[in-house]
C-alpha angles and dihedrals in degrees: 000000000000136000088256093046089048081055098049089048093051086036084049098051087041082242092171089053113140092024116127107236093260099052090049093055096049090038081051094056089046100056086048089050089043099040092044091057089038093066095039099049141064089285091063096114100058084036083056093049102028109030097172094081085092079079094067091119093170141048113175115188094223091190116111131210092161142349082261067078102064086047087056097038080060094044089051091051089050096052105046098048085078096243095323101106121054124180127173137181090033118186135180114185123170111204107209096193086059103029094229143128133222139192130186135180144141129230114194096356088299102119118221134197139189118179121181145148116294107262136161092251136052103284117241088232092059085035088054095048099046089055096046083057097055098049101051100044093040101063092262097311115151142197103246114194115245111208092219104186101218113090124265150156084212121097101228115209139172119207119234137105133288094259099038086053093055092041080054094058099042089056087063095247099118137028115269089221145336106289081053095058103046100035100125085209087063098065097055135234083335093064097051102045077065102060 
């Protein structure tokens, strides 16, 4: 598949629906970059049979050293959901008698908070907030979890809507679950001269 024919498929499954003009154009000109070095690096062979791991739009370090952290993991997601994603007074405290962290922030004026127990990785309940955010203030778009199968601490995700994801995986561009995305068998002869 080429880069014209990846463009056709996502064009074909309206997988940019619910993206203002100016996100689509710059999430476009992502998927082409991605895809391109895709195909011309080490990951050739699961950009060969999933192409649609050019639409990994997101790759959050989870990993914690302090709540500064939480304030960078948001920034991350604002930045790589190409304008979409805004949010302002931002603020990460760790409160050592507790042992708890707290981040706080506004999109569109609406104020959010997730509060959890200190741990070394980006806590479920922050995680959760800061999905509930996007999605409400994004026109439904949601973070879909991408099973790159190179190994990462990273949480790899790609930004569309619910529909536009599982169209996605029934095209073919992306695994349908974990076992998909790491069977050696799946990636060809390649694969198997690894092994």
């Amino acid at each position: 598949m080429d880069a014209g024919e990846l463009m056709a498929k996502l064009d074909k499954i309206r997988f940019f629906e619910a993206y203002t003009p100016e996100a689509e154009k710059k999430a476009r000109a992502r998927v082409l970059k991605q895809y391109k070095e895709g195909l011309a690096g080490e990951s050739r062979k699961y950009f060969e049979r999933f192409p649609g791991f050019a639409l990994c739009f997101l790759g959050v370090d989870m990993e914690l050293d302090g709540a500064e952290d939480l304030k960078l993991v948001l920034k991350q997601f604002a930045a790589d959901t190409f304008g979409l994603f805004k949010p302002t007074h931002v603020k990460a405290v760790r409160d050592r008698d507790k042992d708890v962290t707290r981040l706080e922030f506004r999109v569109d004026g609406v104020p959010y908070k997730a509060e959890a127990g200190y741990e070394g990785w980006v806590p479920d309940e922050v995680f959760q907030v800061i999905v509930k955010a996007f999605k409400t203030h994004c026109n439904k778009l949601g973070f879909h979890a991408v099973i790159f199968p190179e190994f990462s601490q990273e949480a790899t995700m790609t930004v569309c809507t619910a529909r536009a994801f599982k169209a996605a995986v029934k095209a073919g561009l992306l695994p349908a679950d974990y076992h998909q995305a790491y069977d050696p068998s799946e990636y060809g002869e390649a694969a198997s001269e690894e092994a």
